[in-house]
Every structure is written in C-alpha cells, then in structure tokens.
C-alpha positions as CSV (number, residue, x, y, z in Angstrom):
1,X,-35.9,-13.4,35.5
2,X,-36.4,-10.6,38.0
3,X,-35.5,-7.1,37.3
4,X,-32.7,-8.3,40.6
5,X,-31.6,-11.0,38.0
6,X,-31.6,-8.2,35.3
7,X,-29.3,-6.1,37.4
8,X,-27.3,-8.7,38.7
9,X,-26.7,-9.8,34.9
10,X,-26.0,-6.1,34.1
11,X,-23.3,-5.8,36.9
12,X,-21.8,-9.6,35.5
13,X,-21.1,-8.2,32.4
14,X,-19.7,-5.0,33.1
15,X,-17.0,-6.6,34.8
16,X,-16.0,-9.1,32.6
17,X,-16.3,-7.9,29.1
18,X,-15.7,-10.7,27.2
19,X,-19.2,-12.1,28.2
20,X,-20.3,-8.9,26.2
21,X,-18.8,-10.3,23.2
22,X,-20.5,-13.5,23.8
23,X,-23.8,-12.3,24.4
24,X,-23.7,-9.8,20.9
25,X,-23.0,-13.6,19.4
26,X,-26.0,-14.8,20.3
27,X,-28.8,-12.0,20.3
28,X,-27.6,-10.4,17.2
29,X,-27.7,-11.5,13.7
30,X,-24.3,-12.2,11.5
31,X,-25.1,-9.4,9.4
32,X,-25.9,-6.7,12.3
33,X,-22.4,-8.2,13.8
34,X,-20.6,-7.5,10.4
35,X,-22.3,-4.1,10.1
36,X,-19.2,-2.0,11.8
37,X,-16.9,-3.9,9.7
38,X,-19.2,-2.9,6.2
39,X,-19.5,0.9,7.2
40,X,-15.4,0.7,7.7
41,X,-15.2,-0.4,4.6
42,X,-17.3,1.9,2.6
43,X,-15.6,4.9,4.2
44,X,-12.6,3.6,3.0
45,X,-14.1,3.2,-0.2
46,X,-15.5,6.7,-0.2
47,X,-12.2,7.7,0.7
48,X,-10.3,6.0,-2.4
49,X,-13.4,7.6,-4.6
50,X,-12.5,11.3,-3.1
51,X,-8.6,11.0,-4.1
52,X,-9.5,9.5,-7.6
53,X,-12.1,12.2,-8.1
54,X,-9.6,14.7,-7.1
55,X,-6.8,13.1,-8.9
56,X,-9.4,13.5,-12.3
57,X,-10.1,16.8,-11.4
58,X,-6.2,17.8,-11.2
59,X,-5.8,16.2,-14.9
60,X,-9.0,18.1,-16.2
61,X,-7.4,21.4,-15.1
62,X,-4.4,20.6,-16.3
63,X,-5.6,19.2,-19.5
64,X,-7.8,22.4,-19.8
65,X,-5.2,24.5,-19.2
66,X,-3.2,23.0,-21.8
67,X,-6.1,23.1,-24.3
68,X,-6.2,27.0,-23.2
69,X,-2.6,27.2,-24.1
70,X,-2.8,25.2,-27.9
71,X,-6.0,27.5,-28.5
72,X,-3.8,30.9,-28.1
73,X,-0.9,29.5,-29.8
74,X,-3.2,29.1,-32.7
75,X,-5.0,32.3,-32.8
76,X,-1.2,33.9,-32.2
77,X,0.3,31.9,-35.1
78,X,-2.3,32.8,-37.4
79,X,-2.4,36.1,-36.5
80,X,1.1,36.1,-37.5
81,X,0.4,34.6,-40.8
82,X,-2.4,37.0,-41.9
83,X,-0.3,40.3,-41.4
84,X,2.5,38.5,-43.4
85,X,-0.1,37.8,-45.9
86,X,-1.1,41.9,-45.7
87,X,2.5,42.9,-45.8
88,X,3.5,41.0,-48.6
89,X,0.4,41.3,-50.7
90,X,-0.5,44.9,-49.7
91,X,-0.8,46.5,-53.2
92,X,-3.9,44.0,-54.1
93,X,-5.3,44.4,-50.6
94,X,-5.5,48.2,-50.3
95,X,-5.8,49.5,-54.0
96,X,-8.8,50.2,-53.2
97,X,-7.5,53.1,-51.0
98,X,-4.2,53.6,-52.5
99,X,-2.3,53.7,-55.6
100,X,1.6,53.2,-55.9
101,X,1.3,51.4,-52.4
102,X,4.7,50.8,-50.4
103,X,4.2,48.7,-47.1
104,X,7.1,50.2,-45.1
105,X,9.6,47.6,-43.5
106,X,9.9,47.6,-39.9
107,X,13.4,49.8,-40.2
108,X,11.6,52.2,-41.9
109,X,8.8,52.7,-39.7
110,X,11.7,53.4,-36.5
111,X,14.0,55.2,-39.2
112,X,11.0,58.0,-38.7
113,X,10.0,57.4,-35.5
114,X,13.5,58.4,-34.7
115,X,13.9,61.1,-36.4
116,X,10.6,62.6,-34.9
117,X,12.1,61.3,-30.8
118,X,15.1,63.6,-32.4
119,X,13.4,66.6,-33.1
120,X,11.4,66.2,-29.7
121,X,8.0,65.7,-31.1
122,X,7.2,61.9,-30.0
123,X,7.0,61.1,-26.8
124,X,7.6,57.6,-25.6
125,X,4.3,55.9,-25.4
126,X,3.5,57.4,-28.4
127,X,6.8,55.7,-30.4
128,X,6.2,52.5,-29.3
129,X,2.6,52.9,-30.3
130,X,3.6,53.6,-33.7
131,X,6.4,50.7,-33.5
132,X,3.9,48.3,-32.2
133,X,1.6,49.3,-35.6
134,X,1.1,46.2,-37.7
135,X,1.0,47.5,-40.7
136,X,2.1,51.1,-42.0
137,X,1.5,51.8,-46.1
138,X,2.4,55.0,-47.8
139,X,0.8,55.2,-51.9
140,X,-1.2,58.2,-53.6
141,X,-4.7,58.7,-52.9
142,X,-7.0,57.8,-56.1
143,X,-7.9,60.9,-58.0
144,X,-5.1,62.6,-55.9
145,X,-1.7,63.6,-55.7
146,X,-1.3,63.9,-52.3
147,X,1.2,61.1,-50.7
148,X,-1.2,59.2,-47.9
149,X,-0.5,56.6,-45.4
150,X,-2.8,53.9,-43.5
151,X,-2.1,52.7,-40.2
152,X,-3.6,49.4,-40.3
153,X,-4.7,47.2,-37.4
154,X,-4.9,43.2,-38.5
155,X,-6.6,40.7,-36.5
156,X,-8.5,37.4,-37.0
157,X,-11.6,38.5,-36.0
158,X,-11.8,42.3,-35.9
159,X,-13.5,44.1,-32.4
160,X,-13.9,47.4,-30.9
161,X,-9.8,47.5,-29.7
162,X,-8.8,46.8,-32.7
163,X,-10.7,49.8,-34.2
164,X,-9.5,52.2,-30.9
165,X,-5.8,51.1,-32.0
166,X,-6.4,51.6,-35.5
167,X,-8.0,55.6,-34.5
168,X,-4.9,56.2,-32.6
169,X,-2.5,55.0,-33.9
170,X,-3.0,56.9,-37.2
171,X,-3.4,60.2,-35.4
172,X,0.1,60.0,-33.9
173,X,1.1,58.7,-37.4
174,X,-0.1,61.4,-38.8
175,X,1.5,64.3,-36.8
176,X,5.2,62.4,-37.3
177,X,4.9,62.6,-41.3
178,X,2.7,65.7,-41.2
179,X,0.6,64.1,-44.0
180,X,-3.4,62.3,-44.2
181,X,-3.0,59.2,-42.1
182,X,-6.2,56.8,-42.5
183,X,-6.8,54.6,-39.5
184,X,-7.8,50.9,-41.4
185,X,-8.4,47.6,-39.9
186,X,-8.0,44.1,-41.9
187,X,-8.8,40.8,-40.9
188,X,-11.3,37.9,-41.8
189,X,-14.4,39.0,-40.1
190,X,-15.4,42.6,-38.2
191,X,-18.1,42.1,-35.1
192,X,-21.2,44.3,-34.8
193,X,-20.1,46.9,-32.5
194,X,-16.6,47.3,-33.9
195,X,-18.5,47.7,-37.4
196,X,-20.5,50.8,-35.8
197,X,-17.5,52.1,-34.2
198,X,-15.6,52.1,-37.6
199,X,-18.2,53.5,-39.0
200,X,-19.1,56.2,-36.4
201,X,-15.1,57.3,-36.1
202,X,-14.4,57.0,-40.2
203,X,-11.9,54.0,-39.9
204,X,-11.6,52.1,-43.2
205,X,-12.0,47.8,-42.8
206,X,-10.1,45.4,-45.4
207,X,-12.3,42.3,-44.8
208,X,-10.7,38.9,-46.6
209,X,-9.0,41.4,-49.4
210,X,-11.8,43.4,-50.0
211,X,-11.4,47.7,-48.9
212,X,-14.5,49.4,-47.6
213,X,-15.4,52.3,-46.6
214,X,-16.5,53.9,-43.1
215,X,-20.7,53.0,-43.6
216,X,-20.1,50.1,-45.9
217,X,-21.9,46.6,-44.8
218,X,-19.3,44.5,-44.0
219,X,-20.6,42.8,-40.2
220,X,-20.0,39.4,-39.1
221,X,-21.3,38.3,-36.0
C-alpha cells in the first residue's frame, strides 16, 4: 500500500462511517472495543457510591445530632435531680456552714425579691438573678447568732461560671436581706481552675455532701 492508497483509504472512510465501525472490529481487541462501555459503567458506579456515601453521611449527622441531644437531656435531668436532692436534704448538706438551716421555697425567694423591686432597690437583671439562684438557705452561723444565708450554685461538674454565679449572686443577695450572704457551690466534682477561683474569691464548695471551705483540697479534674 502506497501512502496514495493510505489516503485514498482515509478519504473512503470518512465518507461512509460504518466502514469505521468495521475496521475498529478487526484491528482492535474485544476488550479495547468494550473499554468505553466499562469506563460508563464505573462512572456510574462511582456515581451510586457518591449518593450512598452522602446518604451515610446525612444519617451520621443526624444520628450525631441526636446523640448530642440524649447527652444534654441527661446532664439537664440530672442536674435537675441533684438540686432536688440539695433542696430536700439541705440541713445534712450545709451543717457544716449553718445551723437551724431553712432552704427557702421558690415563693419565698420572689416574696423578697418583691418587696425589695417595691421599695426600688433591685433592679431587673439583678431580680431575675436572684430568681434564677438554685438554691437560697437562711440558718445561724456556728458559734454565732447572726441569721446568714448561702446562695448556692449546683451543678454536675462544678467550673469557673458556676463559681462567677455563685460570687454574684450572693452579693445582690446580700444587699436585698441586708444580712452575711455566703456565695457556695455544690455538685459532684469541682475542676482545677474553678477550685482556685473559689478559693481566691472565698466561695464555699459542698462536694458529694461534704462543706469546705475557701483553701480546702477538694479538686477533681
């Protein structure tokens, strides 16, 4: 064959393309011919892959997120159960601050919050601070006679905002009734830096029960 024959062949099947098809029969090899064919199919199969992978991924969030959800409910719930326990059991938590404790209901707490939004000396963050307080006790000072109250902050796990709240909290306390306030926090366990901060603004912890003192070793990591 001449490169005239070449040509001439070249021009043949340019104007009838069926021959094309003809001639990729013979000078290629089945599996080159069924090689569009396979690469259609594995991008197909890539796609499927992608929409499972992103169907899995949309279930993982969502099962995350639900997991996320169960996880506060929890911690909320037994949040809710330890300052019930405080509340009901308060003289055998804080006798070690107090004596002749009385945890005050919440109508008694907004019996004198009211009275001091009456006289004009509570302003309203500062009521709904004291409102929001989880705990308010009122008892005797031992070796005292001097009617006290705590403002006590309860949490799981005890950190630096519960201590802030704690501070706070009893300050405002403390200019409604006009009488020593101590800031406390109670809960299972106290981390480091909340420990220092306790101990560095004199707020009292009640750790599983037990009353200590602002300095006392009480950290749990």
């Amino acid at each position: 064959m001449t490169i005239q024959d070449f040509h001439d062949l070249v021009r043949l099947l340019e104007a009838h393309p069926q021959w094309r098809a003809e001639l990729r029969q013979l000078l290629l090899s089945d599996e080159l011919l069924a090689l569009p064919d396979l690469v259609r199919e594995l991008a197909a199969a890539q796609r499927r892959t992608e929409e499972r992978v992103e169907q899995l991924a949309t279930v993982m969030q969502q099962l995350v997120a639900r997991v996320g959800q169960l996880t506060d409910d929890v911690g909320t719930l037994k949040g809710y159960v330890l300052e019930r326990k405080y509340r009901e059991r308060a003289p055998a938590y804080f006798e070690g601050l107090l004596r002749g404790i009385h945890a005050l209901s919440a109508e008694e707490v907004a019996r004198l919050v009211d009275e001091a939004v009456s006289r004009g000396g509570l302003s309203t963050e500062d009521r709904r601070a004291i409102l929001e307080t989880d705990l308010v006790i009122r008892g005797v000072r031992l070796g005292e006679s001097t009617e006290t109250y705590l403002a006590v902050e309860i949490s799981v796990g005890i950190g630096r905002h519960d201590v802030t709240r704690a501070q706070q909290r009893a300050r405002i306390l403390q200019r409604l009734v006009a009488k020593p306030v101590l800031p406390v926090v109670a809960g299972e366990w106290i981390t480091s830096d909340a420990e220092e901060q306790a101990t560095a603004t004199d707020v009292w912890r009640v750790l599983n029960g037990g009353a200590m003192a602002p300095g006392a070793d009480g950290t749990t990591e």
